[in-house]
C-alpha positions, 0 to 999 in steps of 0.5 A: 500500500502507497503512502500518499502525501503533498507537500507544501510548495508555495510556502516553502518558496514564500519563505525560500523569497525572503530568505534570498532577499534578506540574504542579498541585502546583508551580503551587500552591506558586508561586501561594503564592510569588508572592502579592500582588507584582503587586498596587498596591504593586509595579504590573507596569510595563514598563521604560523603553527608548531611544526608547520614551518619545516613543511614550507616548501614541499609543495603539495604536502606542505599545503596538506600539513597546513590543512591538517595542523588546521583542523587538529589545533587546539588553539584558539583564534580571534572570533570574526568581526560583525559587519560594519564593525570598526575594529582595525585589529580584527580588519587587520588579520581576516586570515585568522577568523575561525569560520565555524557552521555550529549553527543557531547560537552556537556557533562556535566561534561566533557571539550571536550577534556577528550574524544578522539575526532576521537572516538566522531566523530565515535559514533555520526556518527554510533549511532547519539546523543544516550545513546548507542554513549553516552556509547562509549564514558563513556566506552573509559575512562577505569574506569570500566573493565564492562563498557568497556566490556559492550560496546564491547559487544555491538559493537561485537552484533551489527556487528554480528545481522547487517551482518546476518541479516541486519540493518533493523532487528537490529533496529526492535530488539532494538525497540522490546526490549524497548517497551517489557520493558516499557510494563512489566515494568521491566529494559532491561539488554540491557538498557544501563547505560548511559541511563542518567547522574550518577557517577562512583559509580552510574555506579558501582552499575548498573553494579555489584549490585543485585536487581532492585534498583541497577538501581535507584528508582522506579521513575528513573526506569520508567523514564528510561524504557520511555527514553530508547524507546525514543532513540530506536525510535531515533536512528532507525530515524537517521540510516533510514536517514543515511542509509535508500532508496528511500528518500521518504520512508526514510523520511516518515518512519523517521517521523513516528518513531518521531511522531507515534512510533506504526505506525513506528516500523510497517513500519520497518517490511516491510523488508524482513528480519525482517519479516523472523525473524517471526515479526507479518505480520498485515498490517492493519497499511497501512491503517493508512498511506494511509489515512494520505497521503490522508490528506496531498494531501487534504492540499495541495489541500486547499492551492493551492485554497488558493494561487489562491484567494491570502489568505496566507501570503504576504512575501517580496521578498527582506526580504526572500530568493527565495529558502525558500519563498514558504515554508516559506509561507505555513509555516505561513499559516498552523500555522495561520489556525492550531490555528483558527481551534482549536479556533472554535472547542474549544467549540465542542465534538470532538474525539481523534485523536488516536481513529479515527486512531484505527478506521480507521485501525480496521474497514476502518471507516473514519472521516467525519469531513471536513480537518481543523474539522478533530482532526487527521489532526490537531494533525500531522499538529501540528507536522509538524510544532513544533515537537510531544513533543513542540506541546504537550502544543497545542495539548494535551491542546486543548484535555483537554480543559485546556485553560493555556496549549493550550495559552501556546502552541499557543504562543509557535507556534507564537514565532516559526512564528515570526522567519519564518517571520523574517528570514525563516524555513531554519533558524529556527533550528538554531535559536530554538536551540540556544534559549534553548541549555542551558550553559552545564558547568552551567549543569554540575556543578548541580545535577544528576536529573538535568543534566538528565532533561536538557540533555533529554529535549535538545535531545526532542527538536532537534527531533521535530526540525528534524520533522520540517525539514521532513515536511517543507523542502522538496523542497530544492534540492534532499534528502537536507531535510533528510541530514538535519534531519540526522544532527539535530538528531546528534544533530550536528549544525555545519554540518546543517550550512554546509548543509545550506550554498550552499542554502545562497550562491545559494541566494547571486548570485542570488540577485548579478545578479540581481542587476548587470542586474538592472545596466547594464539596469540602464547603458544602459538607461542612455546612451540613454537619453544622446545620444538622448539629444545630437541629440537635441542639434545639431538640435537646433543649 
């Protein structure tokens, strides 16, 4: 069965219109800004580091070594002047501005304010936290006639494939484009440079050099290639919740693009328009789906049998909000089974989830494995509640039967159990992110390697927080739970409070009222016992 959706074109473009115009208008002030401060009198030179000097005449390698002392340097540069600023000292030396794409306030080595904030509003809108709303933002400082032209170009392709064709064929292309490049393992020039935190310099040899090494290390390269079809995946999540209808639809093919990229990208070729773009017409893929739909009505099943006998978790009404409990309940009950399931299976062959997936879409051939013996449903029960990448530990650890990685995954889901039961889901990616949200000024004033590790890590962790909030909060009032991921995608706390609030506020008048009709019948008791005891006295008398 197909899963049918549309998608919102118009209002992307709308949003796509003012976002180019505000970007046009910023780099025109910053190109007024910062003219004439690479010209002969202050040469972009790269600063000197430990060990770099011996490497200063040996061609190719030395621009290598550059690159490298580059990323790993620990040490940290003056922060990039905002537009239009006064200060010599930092004109003086643009060579030595860390250009970093920790996005959204946090950018690493940035102060909010060096960006203009109505151009960071409108990128993150249009693009959620990506290295493409990334390039807007490094783009509107004018540093680098490239890089600006680059990102206009961008922009004008952008508008130019969504008008004609569509949203939907403009995020199955990015998709398409990513995975060829992981596949061939060769760099994208559509890759963008932002793919991860580097100077000016850095940026400069991405953009003007020759040669595969103009884009890092063989490492960085494969790095990049991996997190480029990361956020290719990403931002087709986030424009599907944005933009994408039904909500149904949009948050399944949301959650498969998060935890089953192959299956998602399948899913995006429903459109008509990209299948007139002559993408591959193999449907074999709906089979996959509807047997996972068949998994989770067979969940839901099981747990109703399990609230009728009463084994779940008991939550105190007063300790929880009614509107999160139920959730919160069945939250607690599939950690609690997931971990048990794995426990008894621990010293039985089982298969690979991803081979009984094939199997089902090659051959119809369906696991006999009852539910909680069934390796694919383990595996997306694990994602529903932590994430495909913080469930790893757990899932990947139990494959392996390496037993360190699998206890550290099942204290990782205990912890993340403990604070449904404390508070409740609606809160816990709040709480989860204010946990490993690390101090982005510390970041900044680290290395290269490092700020793409953390900055990459952090954007992981706000992904699998979104899939919680697919699978968990789906009661919460029409579409509530893909407004929600959208946020999270975006990376976006504030506007998930915003989301969050009405429910509390729903909560608080509820308990208000109630505890109003407990003193209206508290009142109304009372003043029968004293008219009853008056009545008594005027008998005894």
């Amino acid at each position: 069965m197909r899963t049918p959706f549309t998608m919102d074109s118009a209002g992307f473009l709308t949003l796509l219109d003012a976002l180019e115009r505000r970007f046009n208008n910023v780099t025109a002030a910053s190109s007024l800004s910062f003219a004439g401060i690479d010209g002969d009198l202050y040469p972009v030179v790269q600063p000197a580091r430990a060990g770099e000097e011996d490497c200063a005449d040996r061609g190719e390698s030395a621009d290598f070594a550059q690159s490298a002392g580059a990323e790993d340097s620990a040490q940290p540069e003056p922060a990039a002047p905002c537009p239009g600023a006064r200060c010599d000292s930092a004109l003086r030396s643009p060579a030595s501005t860390p250009l970093s794409c920790d996005f959204h306030g946090r950018i690493g080595a940035f102060h909010d304010e060096v960006f203009d904030p109505q151009l960071v509003e409108l990128a993150s809108s249009a693009f959620g936290s990506t290295c493409w709303a990334s390039l807007m933002c490094v783009a509107s400082l004018g540093l680098d006639a490239a890089l600006v032209e680059c990102a206009r170009q961008f922009l004008t392709h952008t508008s130019i494939i969504v008008r004609q064709k569509g949203l939907a064929v403009w995020l199955y292309d990015l998709i398409n484009d990513a995975t060829m490049a992981m596949l061939l393992g060769q760099t994208s020039p559509r890759m963008p440079v932002t793919i991860r935190p580097m100077s000016q310099v850095q940026i400069s040899r991405w953009l003007h050099g020759s040669g595969v090494k103009r884009f890092g290390s063989q490492q960085q390269r494969a790095a990049d290639r991996a997190e480029y079809g990361n956020q290719a995946h990403r931002l087709a999540a986030y424009c599907m919740l944005r933009w994408g209808a039904p909500t149904a639809s949009s948050a399944q093919i949301a959650t498969m693009l998060l935890t089953n990229p192959g299956i998602g990208m399948c899913m995006l070729r429903e459109d008509p328009n990209v299948r007139a773009q002559g993408a591959c017409t193999d449907t074999r893929y709906r089979r996959v789906v509807e047997y996972l739909r068949s998994l989770h009505a067979q969940a839901d099943l099981d747990y109703a049998r399990a609230l009728k006998i009463g084994d779940v978790p008991w939550l105190s009404p007063d300790g929880h909000a009614a509107v999160t409990i139920a959730a919160d309940r069945r939250y607690l009950y599939d950690a609690n089974r997931l971990v048990h399931a794995y426990r008894a299976l621990w010293d039985r062959a089982t298969a690979d989830p991803a081979q009984l997936l094939m199997a089902v879409e090659e051959t119809r051939t369906l696991p006999g494995e009852p539910l909680w013996e069934n390796p694919v449903y383990l595996r997306g029960l694990a994602d529903s509640l932590m994430g495909s990448v913080l469930s790893d530990d757990l899932t990947m650890g139990f494959q392996q039967r390496d037993r360190e990685r699998f206890d550290r995954g099942v204290r990782t889901l205990e912890h993340m159990g403990d604070q449904v039961r404390a508070m409740n889901v609606l809160m816990l990616p709040i709480m989860a992110i204010d946990e490993c949200e690390p101090d982005w000024n510390a970041v900044a004033a680290r290395g290269y390697k490092a700020r793409t590790t953390q900055w990459r890590a952090f954007c992981d962790r706000c992904d699998d927080l979104a899939t919680v909030v697919l699978a968990q909060l789906q009661g919460q009032g029409e579409g509530f739970h893909v407004r929600a991921a959208a946020t999270l995608l975006k990376q976006s706390l504030p506007e998930y409070c915003e989301l969050a609030l009405p429910l509390f506020e729903q909560e608080i008048e509820r308990l208000a009222a109630r505890e109003q009709d407990a003193a209206d019948a508290s009142a109304g008791v009372c003043g029968q016992e004293r008219e009853g005891g008056a009545v008594h006295v005027d008998m005894a008398a």
